[in-house]
PAKOL-44266 format. One line per field, with one value per residue (C-alpha): residue in one letter; x, y, z. Coordinates in pm, 1 decimal. Layout:
<pts>
res: [A,...]
east: [X,...]
north: [Y,...]
up: [Z,...]
</pts>
This chain:
<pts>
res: [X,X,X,X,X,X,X,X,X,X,X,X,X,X,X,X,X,X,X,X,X,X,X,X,X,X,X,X,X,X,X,X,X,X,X,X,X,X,X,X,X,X,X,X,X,X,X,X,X,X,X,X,X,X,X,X,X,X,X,X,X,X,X,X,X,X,X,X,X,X,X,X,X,X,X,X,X,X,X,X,X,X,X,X,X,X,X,X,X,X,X,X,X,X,X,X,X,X,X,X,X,X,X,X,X,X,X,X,X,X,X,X,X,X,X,X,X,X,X,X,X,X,X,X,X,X,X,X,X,X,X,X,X,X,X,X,X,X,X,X,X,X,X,X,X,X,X,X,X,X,X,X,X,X,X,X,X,X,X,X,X,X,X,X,X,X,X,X,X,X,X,X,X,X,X,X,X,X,X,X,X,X,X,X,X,X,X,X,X,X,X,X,X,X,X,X,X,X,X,X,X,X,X,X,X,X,X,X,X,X,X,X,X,X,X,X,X,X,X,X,X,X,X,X,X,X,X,X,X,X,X,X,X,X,X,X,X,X,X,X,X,X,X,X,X,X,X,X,X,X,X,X,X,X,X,X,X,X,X,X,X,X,X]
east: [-766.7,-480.5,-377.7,-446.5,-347.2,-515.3,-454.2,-598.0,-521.1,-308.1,-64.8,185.9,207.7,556.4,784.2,1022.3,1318.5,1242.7,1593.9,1881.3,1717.4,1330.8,1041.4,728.9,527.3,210.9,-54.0,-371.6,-663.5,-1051.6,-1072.8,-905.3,-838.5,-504.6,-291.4,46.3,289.2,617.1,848.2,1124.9,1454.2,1807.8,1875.5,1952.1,1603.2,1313.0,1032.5,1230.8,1246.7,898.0,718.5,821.3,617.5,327.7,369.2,-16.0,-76.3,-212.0,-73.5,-13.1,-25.8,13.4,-190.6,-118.9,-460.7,-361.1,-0.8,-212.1,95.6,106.0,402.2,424.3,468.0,423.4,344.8,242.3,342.3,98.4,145.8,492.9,518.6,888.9,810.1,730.7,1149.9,1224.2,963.9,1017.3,633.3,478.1,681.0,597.5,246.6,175.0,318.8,68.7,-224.4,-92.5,-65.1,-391.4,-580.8,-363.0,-472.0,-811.5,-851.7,-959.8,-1272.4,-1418.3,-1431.5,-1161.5,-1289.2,-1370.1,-1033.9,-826.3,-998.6,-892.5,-561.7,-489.6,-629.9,-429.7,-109.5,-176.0,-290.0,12.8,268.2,154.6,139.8,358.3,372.4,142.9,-56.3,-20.0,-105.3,-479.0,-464.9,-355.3,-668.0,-960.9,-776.6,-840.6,-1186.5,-1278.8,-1180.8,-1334.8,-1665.6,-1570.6,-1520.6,-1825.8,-1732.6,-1750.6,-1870.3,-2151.5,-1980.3,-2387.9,-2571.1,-2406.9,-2409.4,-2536.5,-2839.1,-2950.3,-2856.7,-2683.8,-2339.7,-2206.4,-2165.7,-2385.0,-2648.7,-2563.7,-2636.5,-2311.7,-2074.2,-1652.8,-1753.1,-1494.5,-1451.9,-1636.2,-1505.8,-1529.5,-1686.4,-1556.1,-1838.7,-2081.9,-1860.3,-2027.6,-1864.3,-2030.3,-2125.6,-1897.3,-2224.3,-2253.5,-1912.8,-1917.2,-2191.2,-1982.1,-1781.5,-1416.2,-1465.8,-1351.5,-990.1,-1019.2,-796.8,-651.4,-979.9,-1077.9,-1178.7,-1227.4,-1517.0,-1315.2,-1151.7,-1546.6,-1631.8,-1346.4,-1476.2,-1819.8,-1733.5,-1512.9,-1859.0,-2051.8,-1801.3,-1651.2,-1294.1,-1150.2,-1362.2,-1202.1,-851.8,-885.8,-1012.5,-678.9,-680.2,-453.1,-201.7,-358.4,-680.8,-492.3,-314.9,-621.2,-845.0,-473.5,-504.2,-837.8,-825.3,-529.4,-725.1,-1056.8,-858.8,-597.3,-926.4,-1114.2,-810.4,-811.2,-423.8,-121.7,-45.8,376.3,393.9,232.3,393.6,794.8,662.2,567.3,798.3,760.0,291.6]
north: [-1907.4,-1693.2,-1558.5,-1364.6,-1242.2,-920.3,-596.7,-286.8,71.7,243.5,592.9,536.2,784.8,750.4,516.0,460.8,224.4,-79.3,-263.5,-233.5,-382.0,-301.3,-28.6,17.2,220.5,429.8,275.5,474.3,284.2,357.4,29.2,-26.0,328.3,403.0,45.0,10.5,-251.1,-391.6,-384.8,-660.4,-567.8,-410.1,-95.3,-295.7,-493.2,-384.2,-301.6,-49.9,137.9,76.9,138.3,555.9,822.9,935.8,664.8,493.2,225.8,-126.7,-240.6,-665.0,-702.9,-1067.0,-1053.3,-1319.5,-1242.4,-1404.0,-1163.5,-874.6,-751.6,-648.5,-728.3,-620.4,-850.1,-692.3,-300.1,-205.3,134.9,354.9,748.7,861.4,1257.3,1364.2,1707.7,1654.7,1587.5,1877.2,2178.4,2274.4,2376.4,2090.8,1838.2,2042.1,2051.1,1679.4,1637.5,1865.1,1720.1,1367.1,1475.6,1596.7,1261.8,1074.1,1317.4,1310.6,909.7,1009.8,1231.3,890.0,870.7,666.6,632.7,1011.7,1094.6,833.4,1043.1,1403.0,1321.6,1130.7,1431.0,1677.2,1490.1,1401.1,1733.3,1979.9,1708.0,1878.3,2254.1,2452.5,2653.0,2920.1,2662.1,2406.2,2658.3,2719.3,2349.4,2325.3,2595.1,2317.7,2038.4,2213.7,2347.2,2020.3,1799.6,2092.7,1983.2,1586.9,1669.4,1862.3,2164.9,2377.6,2702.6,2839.0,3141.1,3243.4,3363.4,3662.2,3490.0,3856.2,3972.2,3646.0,3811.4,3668.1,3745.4,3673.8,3984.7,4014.0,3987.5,4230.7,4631.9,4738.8,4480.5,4536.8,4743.4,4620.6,4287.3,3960.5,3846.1,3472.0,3509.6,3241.1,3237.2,3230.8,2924.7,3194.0,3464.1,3822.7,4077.5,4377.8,4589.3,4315.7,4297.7,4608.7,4475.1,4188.8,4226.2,4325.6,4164.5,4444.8,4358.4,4027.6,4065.5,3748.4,3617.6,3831.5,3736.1,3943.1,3898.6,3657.8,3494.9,3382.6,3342.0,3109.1,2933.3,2893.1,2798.2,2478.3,2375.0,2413.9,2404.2,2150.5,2099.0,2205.0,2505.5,2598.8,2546.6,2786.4,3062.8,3296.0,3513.8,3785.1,3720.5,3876.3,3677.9,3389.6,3482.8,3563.7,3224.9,3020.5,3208.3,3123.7,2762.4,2709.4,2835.6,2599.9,2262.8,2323.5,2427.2,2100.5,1903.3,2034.8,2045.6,2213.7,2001.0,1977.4,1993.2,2319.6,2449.2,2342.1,2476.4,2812.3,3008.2,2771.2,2702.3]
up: [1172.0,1283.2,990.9,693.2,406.7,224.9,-24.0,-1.2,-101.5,101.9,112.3,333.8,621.3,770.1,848.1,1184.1,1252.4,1401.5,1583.0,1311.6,963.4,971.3,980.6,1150.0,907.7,963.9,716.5,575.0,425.7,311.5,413.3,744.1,830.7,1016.3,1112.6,1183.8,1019.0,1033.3,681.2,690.8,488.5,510.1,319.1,-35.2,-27.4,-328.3,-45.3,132.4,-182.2,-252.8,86.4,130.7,309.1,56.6,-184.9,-247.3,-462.8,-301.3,-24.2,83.9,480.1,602.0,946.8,1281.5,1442.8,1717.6,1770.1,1672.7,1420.1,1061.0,818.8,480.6,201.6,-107.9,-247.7,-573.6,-639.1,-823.5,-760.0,-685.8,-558.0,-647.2,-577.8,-224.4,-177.4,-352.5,-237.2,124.1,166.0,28.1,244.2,550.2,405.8,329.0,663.1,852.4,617.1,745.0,1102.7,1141.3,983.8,1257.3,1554.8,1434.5,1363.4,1018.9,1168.4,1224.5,822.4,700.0,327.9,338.7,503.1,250.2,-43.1,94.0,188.9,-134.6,-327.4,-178.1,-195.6,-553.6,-662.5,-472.1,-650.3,-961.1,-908.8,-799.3,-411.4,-434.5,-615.5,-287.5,-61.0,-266.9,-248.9,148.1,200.3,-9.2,160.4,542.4,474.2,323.3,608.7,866.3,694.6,767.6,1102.2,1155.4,1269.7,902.3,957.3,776.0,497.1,365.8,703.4,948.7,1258.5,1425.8,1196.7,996.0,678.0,382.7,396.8,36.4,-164.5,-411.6,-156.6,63.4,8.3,124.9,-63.5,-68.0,254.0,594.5,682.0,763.5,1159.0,1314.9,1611.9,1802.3,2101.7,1872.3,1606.9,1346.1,1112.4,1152.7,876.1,872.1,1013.4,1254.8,1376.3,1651.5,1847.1,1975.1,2248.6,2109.9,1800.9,1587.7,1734.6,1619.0,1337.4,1368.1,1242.1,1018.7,604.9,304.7,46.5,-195.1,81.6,218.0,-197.6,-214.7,130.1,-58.8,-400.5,-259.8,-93.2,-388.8,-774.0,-881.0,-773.0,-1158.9,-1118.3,-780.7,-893.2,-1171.4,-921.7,-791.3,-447.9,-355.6,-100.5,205.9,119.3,166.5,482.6,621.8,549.0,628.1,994.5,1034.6,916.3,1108.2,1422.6,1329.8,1267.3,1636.1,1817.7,1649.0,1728.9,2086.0,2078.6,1885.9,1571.5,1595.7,1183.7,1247.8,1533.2,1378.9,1019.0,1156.1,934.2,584.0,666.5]
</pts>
């Protein structure tokens, strides 16, 4: 047959005009991963009011096989985010989470990818912004581990040695360095015998930045929410994620490059 009619789950990752009365909107699904599909209906019809960017709930695609298009036919709405149209930094920040599952094609994941995405979104609707940008730091680790490119935050990439604190003599001591030749981070006795790396501020972490990095792996999420950084801990691991996920990418991310001055 040439058509079809099925439901999955779905957030909806952003919608363009389409002529002068419908949308094409970006779709993500565990099931199907990324599709695209067209929404029928002038500015007064129920869907159009429905279907909006982050809404998730189940989605109803009819399918013509044979046309190779999507329309949508029905959307039950079951997480709404208000917040994201009234914070400045989440919007920009859903927007850069969303934006990097596209460029990425869900890490080849789409189940995995569906879950992070939906997490994030859900959980930085209900926090406030220094609580979204703990949750934008999980979120970018996390999906660095989907793509397979995590680095490793227990072994010093220099002498073998453990590099969380309590295991090292000289703990609280100078700073722990991403060596990017090596895709390693160095011990701060390590870090002088690589090649300029002790002017690699850019990439530099602190010992509850690379705790933080470590406890996401291995706590539950409620644990890691109720953990707190300073401020410079958290410029320092949102440099250096930012730097992982653009040089995974292989390409500036626009959400990031536009939202300079709000990520």
């Amino acid at each position: 047959m040439g058509e079809r009619n099925r439901r999955t789950k779905a957030i909806i990752i952003s919608i363009r005009i389409q002529g002068e009365s419908n949308r094409t909107v970006t779709v993500l699904s565990p099931d199907d991963g990324i599709f695209y599909a067209t929404l029928y209906g002038g500015p007064k019809s129920r869907m159009r009011s429905l279907v909006q960017q982050f809404n998730s709930g189940t989605i109803y695609v009819y399918e013509d096989v044979q046309k190779h298009t999507k329309k949508i036919s029905d959307f039950d709405v079951e997480t709404f985010h208000p917040t994201l149209h009234t914070s400045l930094y989440k919007m920009w920040a859903a927007n850069f989470a969303a934006e990097l599952v596209l460029k990425t094609k869900c890490a080849g994941d789409s189940k995995g990818a569906y879950t992070f995405l939906s997490a994030f979104i859900d959980g930085i609707d209900l926090c406030d912004d220094d609580g979204a940008r703990l949750g934008m730091i999980r979120f970018l680790w996390r999906y660095l581990h989907l793509l397979g490119v995590q680095p490793d935050v227990h072994t010093c990439c220099g002498c073998g040695e453990d590099l969380l604190p309590e295991s090292r003599k000289n703990a609280g001591a100078g700073l722990f360095v991403y060596i990017p030749s090596m895709s390693g981070i160095a011990c701060p006795e390590c870090v002088s015998s690589f090649s300029n790396a002790e002017n690699r501020e850019f990439f530099a972490l602190d010992e509850s930045g690379l705790s933080y990095l470590a406890a996401i792996n291995e706590l539950k999420p409620g644990a890691v929410r109720t953990m707190r950084l300073s401020q410079d801990s958290i410029f320092r691991l949102k440099n250096f994620l930012y730097h992982l996920i653009e040089n995974a990418v292989g390409a500036r991310l626009l959400s990031l490059e536009s939202g300079a001055g709000i990520l």
